[in-house]
N, C-alpha and C positions, 0 to 999 in steps of 0.2 A: 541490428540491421541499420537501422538508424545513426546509427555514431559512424556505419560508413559510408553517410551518402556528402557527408561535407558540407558546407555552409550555402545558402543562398543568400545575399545580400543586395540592397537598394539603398539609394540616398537620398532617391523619394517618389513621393505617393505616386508620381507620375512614369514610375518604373514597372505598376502593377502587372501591366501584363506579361513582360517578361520575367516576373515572380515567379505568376501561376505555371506558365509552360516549364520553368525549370523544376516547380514542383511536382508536377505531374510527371514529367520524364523520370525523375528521382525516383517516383514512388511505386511506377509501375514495375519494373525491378524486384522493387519490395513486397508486391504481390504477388510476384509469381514464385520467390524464394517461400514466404513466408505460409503462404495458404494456397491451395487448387485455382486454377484459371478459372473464369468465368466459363461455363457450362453453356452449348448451345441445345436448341431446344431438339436438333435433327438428330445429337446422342442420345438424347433419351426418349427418342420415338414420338416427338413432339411435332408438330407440322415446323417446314425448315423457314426460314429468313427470319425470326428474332431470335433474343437473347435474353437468358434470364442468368439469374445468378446462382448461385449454391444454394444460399439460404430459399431462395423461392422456388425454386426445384424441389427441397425437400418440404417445406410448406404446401407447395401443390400435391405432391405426393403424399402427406397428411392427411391434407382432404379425400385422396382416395382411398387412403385405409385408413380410417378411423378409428377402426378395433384393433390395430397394430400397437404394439408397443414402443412411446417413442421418447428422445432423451427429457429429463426434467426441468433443464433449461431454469433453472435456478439455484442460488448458493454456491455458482462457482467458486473453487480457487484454485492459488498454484500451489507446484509443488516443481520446482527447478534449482538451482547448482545459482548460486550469487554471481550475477556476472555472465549467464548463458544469454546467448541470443532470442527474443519475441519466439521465434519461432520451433526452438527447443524446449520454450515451458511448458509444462505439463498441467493439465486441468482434469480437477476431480468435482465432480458432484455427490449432493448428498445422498448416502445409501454405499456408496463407493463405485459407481459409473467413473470412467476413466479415459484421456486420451494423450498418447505419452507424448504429442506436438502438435502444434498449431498445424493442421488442415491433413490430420493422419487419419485415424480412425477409432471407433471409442470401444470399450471394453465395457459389458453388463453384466448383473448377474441376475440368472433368470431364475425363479422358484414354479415347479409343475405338479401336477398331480401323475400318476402312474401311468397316465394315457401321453404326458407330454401336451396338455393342457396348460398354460399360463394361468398361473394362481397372482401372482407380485412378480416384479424385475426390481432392481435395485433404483429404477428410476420411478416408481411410483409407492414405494413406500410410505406412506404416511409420514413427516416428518416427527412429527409426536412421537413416532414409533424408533427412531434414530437417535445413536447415539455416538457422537464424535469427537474426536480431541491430536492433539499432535503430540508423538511420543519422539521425543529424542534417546535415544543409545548409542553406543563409542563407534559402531559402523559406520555410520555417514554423519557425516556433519550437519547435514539437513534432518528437518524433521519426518518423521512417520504420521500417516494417519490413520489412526485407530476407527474403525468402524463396527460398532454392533447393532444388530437387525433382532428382531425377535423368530431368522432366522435360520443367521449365520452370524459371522464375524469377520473383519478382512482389514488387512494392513496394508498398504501400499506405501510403498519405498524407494530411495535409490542405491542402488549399488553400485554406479558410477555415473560421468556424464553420458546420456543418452543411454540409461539402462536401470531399470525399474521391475520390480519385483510387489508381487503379489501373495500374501501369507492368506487363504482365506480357510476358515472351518464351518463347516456345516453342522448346524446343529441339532440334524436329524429329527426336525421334526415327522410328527406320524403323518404319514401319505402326502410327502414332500419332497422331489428331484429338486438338484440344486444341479445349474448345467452356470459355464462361462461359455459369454456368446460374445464374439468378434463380429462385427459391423461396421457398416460406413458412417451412420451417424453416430455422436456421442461428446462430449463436454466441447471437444472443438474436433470433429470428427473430418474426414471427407473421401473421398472416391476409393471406393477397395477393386482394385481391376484385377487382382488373380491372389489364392489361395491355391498354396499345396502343404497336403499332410503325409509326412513318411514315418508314422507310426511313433515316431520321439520330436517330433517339431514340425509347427505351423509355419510357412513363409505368407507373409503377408506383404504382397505389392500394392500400392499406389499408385497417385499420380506423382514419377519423379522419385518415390520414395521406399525405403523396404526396410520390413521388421522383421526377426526370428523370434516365436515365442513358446516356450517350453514349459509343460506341466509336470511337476514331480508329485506323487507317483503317475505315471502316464496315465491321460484320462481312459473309463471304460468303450465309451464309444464316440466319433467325430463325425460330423455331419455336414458337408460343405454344399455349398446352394446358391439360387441365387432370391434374394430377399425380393418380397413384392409376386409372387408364383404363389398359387392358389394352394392353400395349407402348406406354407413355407417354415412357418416356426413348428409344426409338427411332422416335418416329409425328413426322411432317415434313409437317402439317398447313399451308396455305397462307395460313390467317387472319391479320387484320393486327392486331383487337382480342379480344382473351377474357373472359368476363364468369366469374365463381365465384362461385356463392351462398355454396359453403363455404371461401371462404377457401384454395383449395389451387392458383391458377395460376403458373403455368410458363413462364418463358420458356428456350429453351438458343440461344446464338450459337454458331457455327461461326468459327474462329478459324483458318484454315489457315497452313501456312508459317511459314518460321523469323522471325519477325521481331517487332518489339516495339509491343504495340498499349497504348494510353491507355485506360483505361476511368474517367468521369468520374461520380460521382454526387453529386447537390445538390437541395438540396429548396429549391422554390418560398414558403414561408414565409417571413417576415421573420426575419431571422437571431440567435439568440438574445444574449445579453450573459453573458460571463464574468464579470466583476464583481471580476476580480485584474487589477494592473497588474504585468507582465512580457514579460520580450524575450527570456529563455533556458529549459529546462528542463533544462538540465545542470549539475553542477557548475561552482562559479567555480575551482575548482586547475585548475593544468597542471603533468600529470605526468610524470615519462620513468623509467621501469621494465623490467626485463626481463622482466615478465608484463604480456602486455596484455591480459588477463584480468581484473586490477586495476584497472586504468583503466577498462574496461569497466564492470565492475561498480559503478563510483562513482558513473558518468555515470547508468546504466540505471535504478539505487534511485532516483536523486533523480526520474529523469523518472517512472518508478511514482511516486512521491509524487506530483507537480505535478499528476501528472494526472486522483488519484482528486478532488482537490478541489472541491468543491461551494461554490460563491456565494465565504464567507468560513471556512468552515468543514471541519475534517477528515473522514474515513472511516477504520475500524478496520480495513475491510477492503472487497472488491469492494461497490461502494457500491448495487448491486442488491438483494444480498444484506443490506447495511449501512446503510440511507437514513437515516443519524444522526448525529453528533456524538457522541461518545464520549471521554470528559475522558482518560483513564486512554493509550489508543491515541494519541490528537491530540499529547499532549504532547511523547512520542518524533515526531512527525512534527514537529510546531516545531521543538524542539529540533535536530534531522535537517538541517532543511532551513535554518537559523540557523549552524550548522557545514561547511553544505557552501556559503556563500557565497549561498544564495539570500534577504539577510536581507529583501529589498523584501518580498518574499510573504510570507517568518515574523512580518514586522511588524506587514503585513495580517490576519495569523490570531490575531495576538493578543489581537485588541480581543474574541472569543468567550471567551477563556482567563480576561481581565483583570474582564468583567465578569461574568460566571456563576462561579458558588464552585461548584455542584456538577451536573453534568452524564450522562448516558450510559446504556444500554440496561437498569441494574438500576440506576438510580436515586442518590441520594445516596452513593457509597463513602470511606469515609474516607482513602484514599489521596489524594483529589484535593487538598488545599489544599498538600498537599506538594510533587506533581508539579506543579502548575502553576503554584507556586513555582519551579521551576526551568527549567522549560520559559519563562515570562516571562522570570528572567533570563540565561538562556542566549542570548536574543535581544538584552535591555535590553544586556549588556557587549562586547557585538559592536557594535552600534551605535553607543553612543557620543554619545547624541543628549539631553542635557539636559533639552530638552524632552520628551520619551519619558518619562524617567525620574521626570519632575513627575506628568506624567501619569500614570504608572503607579503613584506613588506609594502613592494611598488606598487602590487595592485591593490591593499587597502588604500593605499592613497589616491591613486586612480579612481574609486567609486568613491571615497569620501568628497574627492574636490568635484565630482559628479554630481552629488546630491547639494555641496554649496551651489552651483552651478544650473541647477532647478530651483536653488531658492532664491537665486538675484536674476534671473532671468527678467527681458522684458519684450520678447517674443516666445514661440512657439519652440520647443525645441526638436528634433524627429532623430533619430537614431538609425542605424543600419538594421536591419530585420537580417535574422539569424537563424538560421535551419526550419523545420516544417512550420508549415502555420497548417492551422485546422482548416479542412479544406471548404467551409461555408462560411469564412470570414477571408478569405484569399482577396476578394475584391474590398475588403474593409477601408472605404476614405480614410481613416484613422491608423491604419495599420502599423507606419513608421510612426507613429506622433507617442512622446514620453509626455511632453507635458505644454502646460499652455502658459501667461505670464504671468510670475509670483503675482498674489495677494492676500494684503494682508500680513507680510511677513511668513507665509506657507506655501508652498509649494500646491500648484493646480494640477496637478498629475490626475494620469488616467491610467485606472487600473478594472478588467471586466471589462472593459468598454463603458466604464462607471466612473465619475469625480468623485469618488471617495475621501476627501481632503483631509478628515481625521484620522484615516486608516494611513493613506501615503505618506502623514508627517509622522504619526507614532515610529510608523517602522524607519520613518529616515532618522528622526530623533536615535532612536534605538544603534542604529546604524553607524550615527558620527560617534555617540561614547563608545561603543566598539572598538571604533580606528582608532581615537586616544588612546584607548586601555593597550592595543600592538604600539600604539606611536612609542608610548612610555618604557617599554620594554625593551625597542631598540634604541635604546636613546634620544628621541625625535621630540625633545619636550615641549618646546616651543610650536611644534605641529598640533601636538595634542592639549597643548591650552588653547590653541586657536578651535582645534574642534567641539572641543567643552564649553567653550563662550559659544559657539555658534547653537548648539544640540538649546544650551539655557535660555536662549532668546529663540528659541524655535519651541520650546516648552511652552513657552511665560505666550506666545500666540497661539499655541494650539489650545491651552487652554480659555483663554479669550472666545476662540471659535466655535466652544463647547455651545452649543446652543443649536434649536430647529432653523434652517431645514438638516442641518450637516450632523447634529447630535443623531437624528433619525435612522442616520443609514447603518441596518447591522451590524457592518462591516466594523464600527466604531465599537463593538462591544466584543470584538475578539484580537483586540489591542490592547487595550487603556493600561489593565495594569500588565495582565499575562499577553507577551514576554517584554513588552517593552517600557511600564513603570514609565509614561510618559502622564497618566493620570496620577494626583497623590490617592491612597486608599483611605485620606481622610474628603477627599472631595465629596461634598454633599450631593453637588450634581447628578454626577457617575454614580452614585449608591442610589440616587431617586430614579434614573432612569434605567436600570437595571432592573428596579423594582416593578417599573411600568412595565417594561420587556416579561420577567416572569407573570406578572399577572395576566396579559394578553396571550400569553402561549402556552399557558400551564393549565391543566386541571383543576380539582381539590386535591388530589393524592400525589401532584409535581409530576405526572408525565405531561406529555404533550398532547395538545389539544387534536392537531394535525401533525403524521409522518415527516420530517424534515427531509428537505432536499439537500441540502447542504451541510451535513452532519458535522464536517469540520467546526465550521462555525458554532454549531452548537456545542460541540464538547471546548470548545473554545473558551464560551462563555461561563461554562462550569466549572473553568481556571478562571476566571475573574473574581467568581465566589468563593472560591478556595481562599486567595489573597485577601480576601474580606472577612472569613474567618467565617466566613458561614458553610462548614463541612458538610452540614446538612443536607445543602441542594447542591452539591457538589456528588455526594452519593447519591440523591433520586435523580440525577442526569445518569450515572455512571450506572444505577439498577435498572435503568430503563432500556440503557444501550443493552445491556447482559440480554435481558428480555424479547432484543428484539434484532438479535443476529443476525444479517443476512446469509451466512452458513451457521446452524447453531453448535454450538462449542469448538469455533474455531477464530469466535470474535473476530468476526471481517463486518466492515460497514460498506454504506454505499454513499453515491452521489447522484443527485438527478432525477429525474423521470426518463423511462427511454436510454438510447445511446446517447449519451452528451457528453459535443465535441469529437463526434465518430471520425473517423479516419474512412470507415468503411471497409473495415478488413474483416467482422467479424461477418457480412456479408457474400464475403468469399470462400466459407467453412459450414460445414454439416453440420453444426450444433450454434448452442444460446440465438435461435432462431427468435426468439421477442422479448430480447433483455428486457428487466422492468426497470435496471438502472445500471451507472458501473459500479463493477464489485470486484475485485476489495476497491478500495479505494486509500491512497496510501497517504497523504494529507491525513486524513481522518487518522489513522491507524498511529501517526507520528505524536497527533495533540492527544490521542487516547494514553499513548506511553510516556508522553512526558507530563502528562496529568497525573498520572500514576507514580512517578518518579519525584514530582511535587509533594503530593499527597505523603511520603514519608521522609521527605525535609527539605527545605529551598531556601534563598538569599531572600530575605523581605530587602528592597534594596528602595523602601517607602520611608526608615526609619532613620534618625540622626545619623545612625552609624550601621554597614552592614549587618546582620543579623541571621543567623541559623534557625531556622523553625525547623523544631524536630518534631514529627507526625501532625503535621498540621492536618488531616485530611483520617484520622486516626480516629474511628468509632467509639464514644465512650465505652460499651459493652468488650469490644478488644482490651482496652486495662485490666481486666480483670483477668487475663493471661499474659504468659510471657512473651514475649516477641520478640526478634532482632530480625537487622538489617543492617549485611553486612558489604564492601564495596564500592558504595556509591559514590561515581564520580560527582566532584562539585568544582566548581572556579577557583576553589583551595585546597584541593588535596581530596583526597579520596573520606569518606564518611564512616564510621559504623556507629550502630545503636544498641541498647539491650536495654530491655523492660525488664526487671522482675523484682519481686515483692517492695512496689511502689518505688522503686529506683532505676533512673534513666540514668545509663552510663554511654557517655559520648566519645567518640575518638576521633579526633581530625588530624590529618595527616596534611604536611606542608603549608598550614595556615593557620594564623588566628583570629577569631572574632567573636563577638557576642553570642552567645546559644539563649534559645527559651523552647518552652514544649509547648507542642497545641492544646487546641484549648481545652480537648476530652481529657487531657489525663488529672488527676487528680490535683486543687492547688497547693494539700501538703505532700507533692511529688517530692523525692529527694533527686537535684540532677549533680551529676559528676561530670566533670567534662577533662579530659585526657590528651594534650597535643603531642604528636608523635613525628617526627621526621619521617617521608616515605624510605621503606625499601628496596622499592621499585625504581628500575631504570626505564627511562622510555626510550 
C-alpha cells in the first residue's frame, strides 16, 4: 500500500505543516483499503454524535461479555506470499485462531461438551499446552503451520495468493465437540455483515469485502447468528443466510469424529500480484547438527523475513503496525536475506536501498548512507554479477561522498524527508536534520532522535570500505584509495572517542566489531566495557535481569561476543531468546512496550486489541539469522590477513558428532564444512584465504581445506 502512495518531500523544517497534511491525505486511503472505517457509535446501538474505533468498540463490547470467548491477542504472526500487499497478510495466533487479511474476519476453534457448552477455543489454550512450528512442502513456497492441542491438530496453509486452506483433526477426545466458528473478531479480524450457507459453502461478507469457505467432508450441522444475543454460542438456529447491520455475524460448524477435515478459504477477487520473483522462503544451506533447533531457527527467520515483504520493499517490523520502509531495519533484512542464499529477492530489494539515500519513519538519519553502504554490498559480493556492480556503481558513490560530506561539514546539514513518517513525530523540530558540525574528526549525526556518535561513525566507517571494495571492482581505484584513507582516519578518531559519555550509549555495543570491525577485538577498552554491560544486565545463570525492549540490540551484542571468541554468552543470549518466544516455536521476537511507533491501523481492526509489543519484529529476526550464520563460519576481518573461522559459535559437546554445513554464502564464494572423526574438511569456492576452527573443536583437530572453482552461474 505504501510503495503506492509516492514520496512526501521538504527542504525544511519550516515546511512541516504541509508535511503532515500530505501525510494524512495519503494515509487515509490507506485506511480505508487496508482495514474497516472507523465504526460510529449509532451502528452499534450506541447513543449517536461520537465516534469510537474498532478496537474500542470491541473493548467495550468485552466489558459486556466477559464470559464470552475472545481473541488471544498475543504471539501473533504472518503467514503471506513475499511481496503481498499490508493488507493481504494473514495472521495466526497461537492455538491456530486465524484471519486470512487485515480487517476481515478471524477463524476459531471451539472445544464443547455434548450440551454445546464451551470447554477451551483455540484462543485460550494454555500456551504450555501448544505446540507449533512451520512445515515447508513442494506445494507452496511459503511455510505451513503446524499446530497441536492436546485436542486437536491443525495446519494452515496457502494454496495460492489470497487463498488459504485449513488441515485440522480432532482428536476425539471423550465428551469433546470440536466445531469451527467464523466471527468478526480474530488475529486481525472486523465487521462480518452477512453469512449464507447452501449446504457446500459459507459466503462470508464484510465491510468491502468477501470470502467462500468450504469444509471437506461437509460439516454435520451450521449455525448462523448473530454474536452478542443471549445464549449465542449455544442457540442452533436453522437459518441458512444472516444479515447484521452491526457487523457481529456468526457462523459455528460442527465437526464431529476423529477424523481430518479440509477447511478451504479463497476470495472471489482477482488475485493480487507479489511483485517478488521466488521459489523458496527458506534458507539456501543444508545443515546437519545435533540441534535441530539450529536449523530450525535459520529456516524460520528467513521465512519471517520473506514474508513481512511488501511490493519491493522492507518492514521493521509487523507491517500493520509498520506500513513503511524503514532504511536503518531494511538493511539488516538485505543483508539477512543476501547471507542466507536468498540473493534473487535481496537483489530485488536493492534497487529501494540503491536509489533513495535517505529513508524511514523519523526521516533523514545519518546512519543511513552507511548501512546502505553495506547492506548493497553485502548483496553486490555475493553475486558477482558485473553488471550489478555497473549499475550500482553511481549511487555507491553518491552516499559515500555523502558520508565524506558529514564528516567535513561545518554547519548543520537537513535532507529531504521521504515518504511516511510516524505520525507522533510529524511535527518533530528535527525531522529533516541528518546531522549537526563535524567534531572531532566524526561525524555529529542524529539517529532515534539520539547523537549516537559511535554507532553513526562505525557504520559510516563500515560504509566507505564498502564503496572501496565496489570502487575496486569497476575499476575506480583512485576513488577507493581515497575512501580507505578517509574510513582509516575516521577509525584512528572513533577510536579516540571511545570513552564516557559516548562509550555509554548502547547503541555503541551493537557495532564495534559485528558488522562493522571499526573496534580491534584486541581492544582492551571494548572487552572492559562489554564486561560492565554483561554484569549490570545479566543474572547468575546469563539471562536477563529485565525483558528487553529492544531485542535487536541485544542479540546484537551476542555477535560482539562471538567475534571475542566467547561462544559461551553468545549461547546464553541465543538460549534465552529460544525460552522466551513471543510465539513459541516459531521464533519471532518483539520490540517495545505497547504499539511503538503506531501508525494506528491496528486500531482500525477487531483483533491484537492491547498489543504488549510489536511482534515479529524483523531487525531482530535479521541479527538472529545472521548470528546464526556467524556462528558456523565468518571473516575475522580483526586479523593481519582475512581469515575463515569455521564454527566459531560451535558447542564443544557438538564435536563429539558429525556435522556439516553445506552452501554458505561468504565474500568468497560459497563455503561447506564436515566434521567427522576429529577432521574438518573445508571447501571454498571462488576464494582464498586463511581458515582456523573455533575454539570448541579439539586442538589436535585435523583441518583440510579444499579450493574449488564455482559451478554456479549467477
Amino acid at each position: 500500500m505504501v510503495a503506492r502512495l509516492g514520496y512526501l518531500r521538504q527542504l525544511n523544517v519550516g515546511g512541516m505543516s504541509v508535511l503532515r497534511g500530505l501525510t494524512l491525505s495519503l494515509l487515509l486511503p490507506l485506511l480505508v483499503n487496508a482495514a474497516p472505517q472507523t465504526l460510529r457509535r449509532e451502528e452499534s446501538g450506541e447513543p449517536p454524535g461520537a465516534h469510537e474505533t474498532a478496537r474500542e468498540e470491541v473493548l467495550r463490547t468485552m466489558k459486556q461479555r466477559p464470559t464470552d470467548p475472545w481473541p488471544r491477542g498475543a504471539g501473533h504472526v504472518l503467514l503471506a506470499i513475499p511481496g503481498s500487499r499490508e493488507a493481504n497478510k494473514a495472521y495466526h495466533e497461537p492455538g491456530g485462531s486465524f484471519s486470512p487479511g487485515v480487517g476481515t474476519f478471524g477463524v476459531s476453534i471451539w472445544l464443547t461438551d455434548k450440551d454445546g457448552r464451551i470447554k477451551h477455543t483455540s484462543d485460550d489454550i494454555p500456551l504450555g499446552q501448544i505446540h507449533q512450528q512451520f512445515v515447508w512442502n513442494d506445494k507452496s513456497p511459503i511455510p505451513a503451520i503446524w499446530t497441536k492441542t492436546p485436542y486437536y491438530q491443525a495446519r494452515w496453509s496457502s494454496c495460492e495468493m489470497d487463498c488459504w486452506t485449513l488441515g485440522l483433526r480432532s482428536l476425539n477426545v471423550a465428551g469433546v465437540d470440536t466445531w469451527l466458528v467464523i466471527r468478526s473478531v480474530g488475529p486481525a479480524g472486523g465487521p462480518v455483515r452477512s453469512l449464507k450457507w447452501d449446504g457446500r459453502e459459507l459466503r462470508i461478507d464484510g465491510r468491502g469485502d468477501r470470502w467462500n469457505l468450504m469444509v471437506d467432508p461437509p460439516p454435520a450441522t451450521v449455525y448462523l447468528g448473530e454474536e452478542g444475543r443471549h445464549g449465542w454460542t449455544t442457540a442452533r438456529p436453522s437459518a441458512g443466510h444472516w444479515e447484521s447491520q452491526r457487523g457481529w455475524a456468526c457462523a459455528r460448524m460442527k465437526l464431529p469424529g476423529d477424523r481430518e477435515w479440509k477447511v478451504t478459504l479463497k476470495s472471489p477477487a482477482p488475485p493480487s500480484v507479489s511483485g517478488l520473483d521466488f521459489a523458496d522462503t527458506r534458507s539456501a544451506l543444508d545443515v546437519e547438527l545435533p540441534d535441530e533447533h539450529f536449523a530450525a531457527g535459520l529456516n524460520t527467520q528467513v521465512g519471517h523475513l520473506m514474508m513481512s515483504l511488501v511490493g519491493r520493499q522492507t518492514r521493521p517490523g509487523d507491517p500493520t503496525n509498520y506500513p513503511l520502509a524503514w532504511l536503518r531495519d531494511g538493511a539488516y533484512t538485505v543483508a539477512a536475506l543476501a547471507r542466507a542464499g536468498q540473493l534473487g529477492v535481496a537483489k530485488e530489494l536493492t534497487s529501494y536501498f540503491a536509489e533513495n539515500d535517505f529513508f524511514g519513519g523519523f526521516g533523514p538519519e545519518a546512519d543511513a548512507p552507511g548501512l546502505a553502504l553495506w547492506a548493497l554490498e553485502e548483496v553486490a559480493v555475493r553475486l558477482r554479477q558485473p553488471e550489478f556492480d555497473r549499475w550500482l556503481w553511481p549511487h555507491v558513490y553518491r552516499k559515500a561522498e555523502c558520508i565524506l560530506e558529514m564528516l567535513s561539514t561545518k554547519r548543520p546539514i537537513h535532507k529531504l524527508v521521504v515518504g511516511p513518517i510516524v505520525p507522533s513525530h510529524l511535527n518533530g523540530p528535527e525531522l529533516s536534520l541528518v546531522c549537526d558540525p563535524t567534531k572531532d574528526g566524526l561525524v555529529t549525526g542524529r539517529m532515534d532522535w539520539h547523537r549516537p556518535l559511535l554507532f553513526v561513525n562505525a557504520v559510516s566507517y563500515r560504509g566507505l570500505l564498502e564503496a572501496a571494495a565496489l570502487a575496486d571492482r569497476v575499476n575506480e581505484h583512485a576513488m577507493a584509495a581515497r575512501w580507505r584513507a578517509r574510513a582509516a582516519e575516521l577509525k584512528r578518531a572513533w577510536t579516540a572517542a571511545f570513552k564516557p559519555p559516548e562509550s555509554d550509549n548502547e547503541r555503541t555495543y551493537v557495532c564495534g566489531l559485528w558488522p562493522t570491525w571499526v573496534a580491534d577485538s584486541e581492544n582492551a577498552d571494548y572487552q572492559r566495557a562489554l564486561e560492565v554491560r554483561w554484569a549490570k544486565t545479566r543474572d547468575a545463570h546469563g539471562g536477563f535481569n529485565v525483558t528487553p525492549l529492544w531485542t535487536y540490540f541485544d542479540v546484537a551484542e551476542a555477535h560482539q561476543w562471538l567475534f571475542l571468541g566467547r561462544f559461551d554468552r553468545t549461547w546464553l543470549t541465543l538460549r534465552w531468546f529460544r525460552e522466551h518466544q513471543a510465539s513459541p516455536g516459531l521464533y519471532t521476537w518483539w520490540e517495545g512496550s505497547g504499539e511503538e511507533n503506531t501508525f494506528h491501523l491496528w486500531e482500525q481492526v477487531r483483533g491484537w486489541l492491547k498489543p504488549p509489543h510489536v511482534t515479529p519484529h524483523y531487525w531482530t529476526a535479521a541479527e538472529m539469522l545472521m548470528l546464526q550464520l556467524d556462528m558456523l563460519a565468518y571473516f575475522d576481518e580483526s586479523a593481519t590477513e582475512p581469515t575463515l573461522v569455521i564454527g566459531a559459535g560451535i558447542p564443544v559437546d557438538w564435536c563429539e558428532r558429525p556435522m556439516s554445513v553445506r552452501g554458505l554464502p561468504t565474500q568468497l564464494g560459497k563455503v561447506d564444512w564436515a566434521w567427522r572423526d576429529r577432521t574438518m574438511q573445508v571447501t571454498l569456492r571462488e576464494g582464498r584465504c586463511k581458515v582456523k576452527l573455533g575454539a570448541a573443536f579439539p586442538s589436535d583437530s585435523a583441518l583440510r581445506v579444499e579450493y574449488l572453482p564455482s559451478k554456479e552461474s549467477n
